[in-house]
Structure formats: C-alpha cells, structure tokens
PDB file of the backbone (N, CA, C, O) and the ligand in Angstrom, with CONECT records:
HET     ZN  A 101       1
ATOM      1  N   UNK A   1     177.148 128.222-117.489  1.00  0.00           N
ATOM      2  CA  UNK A   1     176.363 128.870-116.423  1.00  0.00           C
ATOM      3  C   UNK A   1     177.067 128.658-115.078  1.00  0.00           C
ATOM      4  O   UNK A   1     177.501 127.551-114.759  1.00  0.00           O
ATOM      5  N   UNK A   2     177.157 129.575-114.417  1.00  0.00           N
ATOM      6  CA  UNK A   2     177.770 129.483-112.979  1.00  0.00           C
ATOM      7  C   UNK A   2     176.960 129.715-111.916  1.00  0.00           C
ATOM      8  O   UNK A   2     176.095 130.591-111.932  1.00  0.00           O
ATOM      9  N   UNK A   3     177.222 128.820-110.762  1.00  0.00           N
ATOM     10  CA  UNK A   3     175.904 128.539-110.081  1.00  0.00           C
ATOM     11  C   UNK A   3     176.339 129.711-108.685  1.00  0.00           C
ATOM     12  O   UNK A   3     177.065 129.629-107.695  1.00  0.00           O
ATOM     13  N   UNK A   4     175.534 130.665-109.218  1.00  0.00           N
ATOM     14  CA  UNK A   4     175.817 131.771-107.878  1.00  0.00           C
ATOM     15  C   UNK A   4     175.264 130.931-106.788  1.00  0.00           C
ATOM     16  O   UNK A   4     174.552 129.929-106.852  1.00  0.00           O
ATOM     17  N   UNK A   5     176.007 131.893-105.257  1.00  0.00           N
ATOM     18  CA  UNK A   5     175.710 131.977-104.304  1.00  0.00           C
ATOM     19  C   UNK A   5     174.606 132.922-103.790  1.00  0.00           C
ATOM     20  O   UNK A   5     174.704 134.136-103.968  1.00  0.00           O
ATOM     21  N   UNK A   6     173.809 132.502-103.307  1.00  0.00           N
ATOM     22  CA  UNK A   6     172.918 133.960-102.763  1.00  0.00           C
ATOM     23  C   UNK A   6     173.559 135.221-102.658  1.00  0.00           C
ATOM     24  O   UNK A   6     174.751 135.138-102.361  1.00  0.00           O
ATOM     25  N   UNK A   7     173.183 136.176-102.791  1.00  0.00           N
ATOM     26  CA  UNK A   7     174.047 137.727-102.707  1.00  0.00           C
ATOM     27  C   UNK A   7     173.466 138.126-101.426  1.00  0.00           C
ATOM     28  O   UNK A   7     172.862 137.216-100.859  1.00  0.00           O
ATOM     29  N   UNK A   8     173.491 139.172-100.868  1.00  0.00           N
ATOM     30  CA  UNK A   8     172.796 139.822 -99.189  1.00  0.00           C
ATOM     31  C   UNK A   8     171.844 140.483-100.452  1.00  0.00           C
ATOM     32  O   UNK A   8     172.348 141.346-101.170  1.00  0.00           O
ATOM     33  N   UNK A   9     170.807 140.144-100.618  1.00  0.00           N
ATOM     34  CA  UNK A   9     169.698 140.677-101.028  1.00  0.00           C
ATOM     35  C   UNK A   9     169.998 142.459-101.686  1.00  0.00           C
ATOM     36  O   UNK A   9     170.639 143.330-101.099  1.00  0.00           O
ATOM     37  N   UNK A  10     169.483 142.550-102.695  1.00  0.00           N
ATOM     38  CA  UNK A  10     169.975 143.627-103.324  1.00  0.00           C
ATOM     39  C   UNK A  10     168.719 144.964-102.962  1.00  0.00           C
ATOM     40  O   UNK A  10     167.518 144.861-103.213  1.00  0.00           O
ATOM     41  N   UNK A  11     169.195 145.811-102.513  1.00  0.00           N
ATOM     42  CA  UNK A  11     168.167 146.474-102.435  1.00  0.00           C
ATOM     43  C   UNK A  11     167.393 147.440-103.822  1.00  0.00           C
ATOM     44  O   UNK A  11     166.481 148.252-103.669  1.00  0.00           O
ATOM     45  N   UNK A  12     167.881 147.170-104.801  1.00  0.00           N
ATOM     46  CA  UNK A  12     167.077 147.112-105.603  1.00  0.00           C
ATOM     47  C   UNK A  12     165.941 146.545-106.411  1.00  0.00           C
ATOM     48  O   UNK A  12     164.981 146.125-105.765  1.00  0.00           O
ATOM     49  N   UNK A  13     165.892 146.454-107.911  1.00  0.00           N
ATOM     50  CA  UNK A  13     164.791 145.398-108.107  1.00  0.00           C
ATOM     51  C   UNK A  13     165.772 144.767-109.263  1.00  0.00           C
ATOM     52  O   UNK A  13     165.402 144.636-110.430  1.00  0.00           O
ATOM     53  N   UNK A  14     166.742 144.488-108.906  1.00  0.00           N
ATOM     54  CA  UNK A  14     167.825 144.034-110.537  1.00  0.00           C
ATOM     55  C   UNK A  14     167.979 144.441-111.639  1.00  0.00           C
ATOM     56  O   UNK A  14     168.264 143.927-112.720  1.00  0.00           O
ATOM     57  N   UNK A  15     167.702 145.715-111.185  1.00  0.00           N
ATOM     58  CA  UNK A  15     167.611 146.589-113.012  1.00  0.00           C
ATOM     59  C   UNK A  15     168.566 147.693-113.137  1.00  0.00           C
ATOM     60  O   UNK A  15     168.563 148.301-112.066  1.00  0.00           O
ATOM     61  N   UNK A  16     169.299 148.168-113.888  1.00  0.00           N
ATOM     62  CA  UNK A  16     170.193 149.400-113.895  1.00  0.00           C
ATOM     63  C   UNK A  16     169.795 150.143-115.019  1.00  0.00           C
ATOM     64  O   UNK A  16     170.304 149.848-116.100  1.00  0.00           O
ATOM     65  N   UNK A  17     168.993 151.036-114.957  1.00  0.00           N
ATOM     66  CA  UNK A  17     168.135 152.041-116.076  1.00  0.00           C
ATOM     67  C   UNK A  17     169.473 152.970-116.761  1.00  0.00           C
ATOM     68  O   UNK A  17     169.249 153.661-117.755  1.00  0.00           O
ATOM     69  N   UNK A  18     170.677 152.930-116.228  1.00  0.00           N
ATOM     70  CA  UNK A  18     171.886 153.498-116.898  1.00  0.00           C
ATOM     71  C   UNK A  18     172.114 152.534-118.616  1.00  0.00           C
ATOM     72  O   UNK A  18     171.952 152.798-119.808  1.00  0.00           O
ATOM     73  N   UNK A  19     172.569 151.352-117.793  1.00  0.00           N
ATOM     74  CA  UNK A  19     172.921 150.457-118.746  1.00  0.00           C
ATOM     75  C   UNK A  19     171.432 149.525-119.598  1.00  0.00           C
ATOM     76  O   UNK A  19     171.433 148.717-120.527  1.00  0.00           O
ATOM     77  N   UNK A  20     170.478 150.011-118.898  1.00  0.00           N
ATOM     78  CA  UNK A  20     169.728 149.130-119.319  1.00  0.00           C
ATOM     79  C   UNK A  20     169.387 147.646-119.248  1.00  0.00           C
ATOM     80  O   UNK A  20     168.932 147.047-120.223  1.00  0.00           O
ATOM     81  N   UNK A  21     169.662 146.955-117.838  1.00  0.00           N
ATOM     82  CA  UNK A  21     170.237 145.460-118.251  1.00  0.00           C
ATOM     83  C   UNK A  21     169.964 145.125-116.566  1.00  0.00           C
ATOM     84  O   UNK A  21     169.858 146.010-115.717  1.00  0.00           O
ATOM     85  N   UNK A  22     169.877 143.643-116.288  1.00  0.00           N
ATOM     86  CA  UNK A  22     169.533 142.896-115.162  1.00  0.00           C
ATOM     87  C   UNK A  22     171.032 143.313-113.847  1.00  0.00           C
ATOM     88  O   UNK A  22     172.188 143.174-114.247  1.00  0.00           O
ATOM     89  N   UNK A  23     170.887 143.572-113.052  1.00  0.00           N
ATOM     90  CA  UNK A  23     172.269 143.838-112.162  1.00  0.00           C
ATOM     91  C   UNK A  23     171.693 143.221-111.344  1.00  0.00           C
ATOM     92  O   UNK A  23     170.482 143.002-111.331  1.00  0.00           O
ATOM     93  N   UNK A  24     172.822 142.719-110.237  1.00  0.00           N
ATOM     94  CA  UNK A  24     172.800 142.170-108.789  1.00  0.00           C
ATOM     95  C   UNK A  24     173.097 143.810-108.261  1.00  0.00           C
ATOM     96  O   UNK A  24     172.313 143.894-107.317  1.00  0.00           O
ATOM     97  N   UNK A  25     173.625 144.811-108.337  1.00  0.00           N
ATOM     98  CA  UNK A  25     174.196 145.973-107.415  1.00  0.00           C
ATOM     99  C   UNK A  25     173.169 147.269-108.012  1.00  0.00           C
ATOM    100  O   UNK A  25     173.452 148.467-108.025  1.00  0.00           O
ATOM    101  N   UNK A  26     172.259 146.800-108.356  1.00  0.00           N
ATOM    102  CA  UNK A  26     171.500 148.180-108.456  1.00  0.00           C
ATOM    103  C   UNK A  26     170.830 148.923-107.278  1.00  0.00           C
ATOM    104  O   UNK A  26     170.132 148.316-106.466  1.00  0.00           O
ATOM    105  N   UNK A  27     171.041 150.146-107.211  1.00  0.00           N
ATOM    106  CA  UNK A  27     170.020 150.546-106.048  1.00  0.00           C
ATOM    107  C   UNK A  27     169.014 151.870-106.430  1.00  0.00           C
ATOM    108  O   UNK A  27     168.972 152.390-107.545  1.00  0.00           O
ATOM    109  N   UNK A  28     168.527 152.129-105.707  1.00  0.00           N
ATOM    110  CA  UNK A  28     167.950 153.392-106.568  1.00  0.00           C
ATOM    111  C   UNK A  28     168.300 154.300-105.782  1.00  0.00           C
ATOM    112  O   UNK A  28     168.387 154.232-104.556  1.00  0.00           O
ATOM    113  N   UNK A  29     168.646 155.744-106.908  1.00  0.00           N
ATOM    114  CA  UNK A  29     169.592 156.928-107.005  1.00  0.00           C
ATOM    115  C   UNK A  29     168.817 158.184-107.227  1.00  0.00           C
ATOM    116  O   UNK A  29     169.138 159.364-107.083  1.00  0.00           O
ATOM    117  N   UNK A  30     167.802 157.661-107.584  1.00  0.00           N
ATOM    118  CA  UNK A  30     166.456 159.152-108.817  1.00  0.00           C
ATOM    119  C   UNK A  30     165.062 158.680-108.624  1.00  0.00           C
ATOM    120  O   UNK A  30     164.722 157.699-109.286  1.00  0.00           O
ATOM    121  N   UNK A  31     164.195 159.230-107.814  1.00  0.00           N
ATOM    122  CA  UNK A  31     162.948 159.383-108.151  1.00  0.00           C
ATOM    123  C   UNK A  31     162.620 160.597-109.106  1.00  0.00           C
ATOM    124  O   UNK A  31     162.784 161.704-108.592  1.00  0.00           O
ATOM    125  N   UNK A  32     162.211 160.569-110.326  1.00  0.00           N
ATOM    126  CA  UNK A  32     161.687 161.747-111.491  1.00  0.00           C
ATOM    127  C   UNK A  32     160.706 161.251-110.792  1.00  0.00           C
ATOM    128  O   UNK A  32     160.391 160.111-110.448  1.00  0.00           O
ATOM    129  N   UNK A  33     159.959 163.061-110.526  1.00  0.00           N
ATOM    130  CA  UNK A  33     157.890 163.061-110.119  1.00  0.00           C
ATOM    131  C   UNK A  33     157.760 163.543-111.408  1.00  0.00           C
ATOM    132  O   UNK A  33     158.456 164.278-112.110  1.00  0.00           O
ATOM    133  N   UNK A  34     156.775 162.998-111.550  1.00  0.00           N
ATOM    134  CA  UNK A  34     155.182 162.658-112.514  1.00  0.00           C
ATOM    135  C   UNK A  34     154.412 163.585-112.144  1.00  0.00           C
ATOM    136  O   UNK A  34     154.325 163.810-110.937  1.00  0.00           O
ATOM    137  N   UNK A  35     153.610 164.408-113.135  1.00  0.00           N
ATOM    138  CA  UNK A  35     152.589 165.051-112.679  1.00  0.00           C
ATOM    139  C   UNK A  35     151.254 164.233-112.128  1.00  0.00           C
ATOM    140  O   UNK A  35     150.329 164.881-111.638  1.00  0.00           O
ATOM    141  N   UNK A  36     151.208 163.217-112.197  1.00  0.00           N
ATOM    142  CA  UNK A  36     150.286 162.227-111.567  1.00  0.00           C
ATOM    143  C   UNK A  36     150.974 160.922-111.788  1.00  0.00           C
ATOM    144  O   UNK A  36     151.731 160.542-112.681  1.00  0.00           O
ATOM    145  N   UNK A  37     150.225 160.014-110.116  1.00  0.00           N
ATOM    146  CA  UNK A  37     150.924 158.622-109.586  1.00  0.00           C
ATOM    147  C   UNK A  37     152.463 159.029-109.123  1.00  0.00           C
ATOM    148  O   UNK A  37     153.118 160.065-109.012  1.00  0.00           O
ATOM    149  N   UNK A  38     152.697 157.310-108.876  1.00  0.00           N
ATOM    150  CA  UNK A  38     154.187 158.184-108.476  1.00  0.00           C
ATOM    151  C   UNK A  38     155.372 158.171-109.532  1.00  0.00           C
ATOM    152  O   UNK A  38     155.360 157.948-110.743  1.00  0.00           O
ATOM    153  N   UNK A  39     156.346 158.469-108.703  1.00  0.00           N
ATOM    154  CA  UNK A  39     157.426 159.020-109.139  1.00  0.00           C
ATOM    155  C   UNK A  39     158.272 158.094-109.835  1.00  0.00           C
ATOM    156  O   UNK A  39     158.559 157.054-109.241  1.00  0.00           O
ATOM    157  N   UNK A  40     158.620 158.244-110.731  1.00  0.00           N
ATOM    158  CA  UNK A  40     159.530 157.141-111.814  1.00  0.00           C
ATOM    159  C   UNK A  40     160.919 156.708-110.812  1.00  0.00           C
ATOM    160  O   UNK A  40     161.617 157.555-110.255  1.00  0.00           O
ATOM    161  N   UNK A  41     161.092 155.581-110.743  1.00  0.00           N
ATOM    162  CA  UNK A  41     161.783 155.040-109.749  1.00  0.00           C
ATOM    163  C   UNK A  41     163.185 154.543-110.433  1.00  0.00           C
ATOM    164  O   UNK A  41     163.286 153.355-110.742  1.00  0.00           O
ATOM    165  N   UNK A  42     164.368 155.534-110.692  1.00  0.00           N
ATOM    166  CA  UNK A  42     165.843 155.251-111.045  1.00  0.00           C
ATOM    167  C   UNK A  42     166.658 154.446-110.616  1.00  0.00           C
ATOM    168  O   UNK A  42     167.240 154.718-109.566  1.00  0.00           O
ATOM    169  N   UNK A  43     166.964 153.092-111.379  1.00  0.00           N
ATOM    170  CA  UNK A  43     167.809 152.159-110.206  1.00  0.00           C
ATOM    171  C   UNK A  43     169.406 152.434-111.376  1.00  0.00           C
ATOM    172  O   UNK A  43     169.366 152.744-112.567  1.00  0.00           O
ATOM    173  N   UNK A  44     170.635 152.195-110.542  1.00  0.00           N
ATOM    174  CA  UNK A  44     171.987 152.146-110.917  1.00  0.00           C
ATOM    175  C   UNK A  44     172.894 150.793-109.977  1.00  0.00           C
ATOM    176  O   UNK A  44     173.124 150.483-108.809  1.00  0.00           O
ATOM    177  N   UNK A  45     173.144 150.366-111.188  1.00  0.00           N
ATOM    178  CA  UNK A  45     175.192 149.485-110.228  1.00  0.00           C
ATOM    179  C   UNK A  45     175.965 150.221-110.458  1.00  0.00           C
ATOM    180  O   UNK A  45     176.269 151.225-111.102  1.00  0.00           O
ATOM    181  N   UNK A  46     176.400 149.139-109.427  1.00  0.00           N
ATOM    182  CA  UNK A  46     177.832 149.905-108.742  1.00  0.00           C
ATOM    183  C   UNK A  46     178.753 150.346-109.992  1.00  0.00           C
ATOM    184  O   UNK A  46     179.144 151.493-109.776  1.00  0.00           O
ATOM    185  N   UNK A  47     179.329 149.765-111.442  1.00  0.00           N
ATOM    186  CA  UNK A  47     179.656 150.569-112.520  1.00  0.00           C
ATOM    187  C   UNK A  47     179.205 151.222-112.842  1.00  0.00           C
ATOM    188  O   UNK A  47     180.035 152.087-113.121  1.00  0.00           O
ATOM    189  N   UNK A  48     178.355 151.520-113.057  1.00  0.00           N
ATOM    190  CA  UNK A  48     177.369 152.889-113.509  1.00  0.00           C
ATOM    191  C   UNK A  48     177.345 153.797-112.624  1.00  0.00           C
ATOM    192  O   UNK A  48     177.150 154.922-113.085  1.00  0.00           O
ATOM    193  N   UNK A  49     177.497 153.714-111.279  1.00  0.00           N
ATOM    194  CA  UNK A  49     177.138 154.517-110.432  1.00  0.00           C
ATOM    195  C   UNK A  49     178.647 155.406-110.497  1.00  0.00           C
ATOM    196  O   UNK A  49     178.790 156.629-110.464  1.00  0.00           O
ATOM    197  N   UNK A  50     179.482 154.554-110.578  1.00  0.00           N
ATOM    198  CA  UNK A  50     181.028 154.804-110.275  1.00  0.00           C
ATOM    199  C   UNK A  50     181.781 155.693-111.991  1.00  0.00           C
ATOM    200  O   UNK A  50     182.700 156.471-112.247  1.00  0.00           O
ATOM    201  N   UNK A  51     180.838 155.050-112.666  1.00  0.00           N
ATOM    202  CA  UNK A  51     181.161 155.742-113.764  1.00  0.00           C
ATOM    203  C   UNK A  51     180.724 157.206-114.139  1.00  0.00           C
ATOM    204  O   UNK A  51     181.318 158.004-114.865  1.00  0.00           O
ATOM    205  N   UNK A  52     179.205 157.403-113.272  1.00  0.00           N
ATOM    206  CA  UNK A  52     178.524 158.417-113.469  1.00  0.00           C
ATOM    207  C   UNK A  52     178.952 159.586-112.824  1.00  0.00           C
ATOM    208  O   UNK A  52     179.129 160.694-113.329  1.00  0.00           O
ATOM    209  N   UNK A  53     179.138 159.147-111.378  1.00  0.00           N
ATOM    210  CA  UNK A  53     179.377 159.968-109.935  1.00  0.00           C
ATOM    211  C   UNK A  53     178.459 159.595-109.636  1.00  0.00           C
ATOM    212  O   UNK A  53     178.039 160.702-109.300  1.00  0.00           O
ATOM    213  N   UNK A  54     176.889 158.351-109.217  1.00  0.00           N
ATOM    214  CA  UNK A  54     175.808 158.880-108.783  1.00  0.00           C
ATOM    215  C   UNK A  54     175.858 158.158-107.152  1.00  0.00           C
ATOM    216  O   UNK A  54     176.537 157.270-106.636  1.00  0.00           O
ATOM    217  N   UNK A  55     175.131 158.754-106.842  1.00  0.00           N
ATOM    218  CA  UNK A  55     175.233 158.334-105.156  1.00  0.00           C
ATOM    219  C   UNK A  55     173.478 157.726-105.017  1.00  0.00           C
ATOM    220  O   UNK A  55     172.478 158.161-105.588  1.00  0.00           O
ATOM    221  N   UNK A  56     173.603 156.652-104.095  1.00  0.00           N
ATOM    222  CA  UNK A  56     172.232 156.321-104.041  1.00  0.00           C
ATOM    223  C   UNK A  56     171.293 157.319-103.737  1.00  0.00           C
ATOM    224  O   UNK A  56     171.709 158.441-103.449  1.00  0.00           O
ATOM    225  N   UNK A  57     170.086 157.083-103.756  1.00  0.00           N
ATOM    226  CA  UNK A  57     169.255 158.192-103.343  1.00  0.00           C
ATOM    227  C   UNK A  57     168.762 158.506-101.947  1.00  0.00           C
ATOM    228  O   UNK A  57     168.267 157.680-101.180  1.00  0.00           O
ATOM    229  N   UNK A  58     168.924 159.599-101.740  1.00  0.00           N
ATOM    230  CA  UNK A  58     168.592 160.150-100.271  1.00  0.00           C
ATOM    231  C   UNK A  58     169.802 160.182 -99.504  1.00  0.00           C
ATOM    232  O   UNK A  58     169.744 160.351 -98.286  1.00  0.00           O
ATOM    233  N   UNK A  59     171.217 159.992-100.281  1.00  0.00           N
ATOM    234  CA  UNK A  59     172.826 159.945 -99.452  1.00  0.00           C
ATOM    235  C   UNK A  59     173.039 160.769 -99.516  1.00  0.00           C
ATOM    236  O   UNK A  59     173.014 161.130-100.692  1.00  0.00           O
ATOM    237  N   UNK A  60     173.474 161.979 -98.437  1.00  0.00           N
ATOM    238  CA  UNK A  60     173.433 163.846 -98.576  1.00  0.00           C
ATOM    239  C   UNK A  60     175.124 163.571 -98.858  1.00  0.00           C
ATOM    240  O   UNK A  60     175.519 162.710 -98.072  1.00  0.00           O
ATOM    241  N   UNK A  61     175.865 163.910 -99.474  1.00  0.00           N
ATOM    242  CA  UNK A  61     177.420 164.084 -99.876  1.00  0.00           C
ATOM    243  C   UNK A  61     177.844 164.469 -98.423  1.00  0.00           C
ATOM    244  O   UNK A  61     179.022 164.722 -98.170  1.00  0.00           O
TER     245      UNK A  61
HETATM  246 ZN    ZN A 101     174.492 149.770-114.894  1.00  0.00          ZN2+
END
C-alpha cells in the first residue's frame, strides 16, 4: 500500500462509469435526462477521457 498525498480535491465523486472503477481524475462529462428526477450524472479519467475523446462537461471545443 502506498501512502498517497492529498490530491487538489477531485472534482468528481471517484468514479469513472467508462471503466467502471474508483479514480482520483474523474470528472463529469454526460448528464443523460431522465424522464423524471434528475439527470444520470457521467463521471470519466483522464485515460478514459483521452482514450474516448471526451471533454468534461459543459467545455464548448
Ligand atoms: Zn476510466
């Protein structure tokens, strides 16, 4: 086990719905709306993101 350092707070929630799995670099990229409540909330890291093309969400190209 290696004893991380604090990271600058991730603005995600540590999840990468690409890979499926705990990340420090996830952010979210995709709100899918729901026909009711809200909107399914897409988080990606930085490999996934880089692998995909995806750009965080709300970043106009
Ligand atoms: Zn990932």
């Amino acid at each position: 086990m290696t004893a991380q350092s604090s990271p600058p707070a991730p603005p995600g929630p540590g999840w990468c719905h690409w890979h499926k799995g705990p990340s420090g670099t996830a952010v979210l990229v995709d709100i899918i709306e729901q026909g009711s409540g809200p909107g399914r909330q897409l988080y990606a890291c930085n490999p996934c993101r880089e692998q995909r093309g995806l750009r965080p969400y709300g970043e106009k190209s």
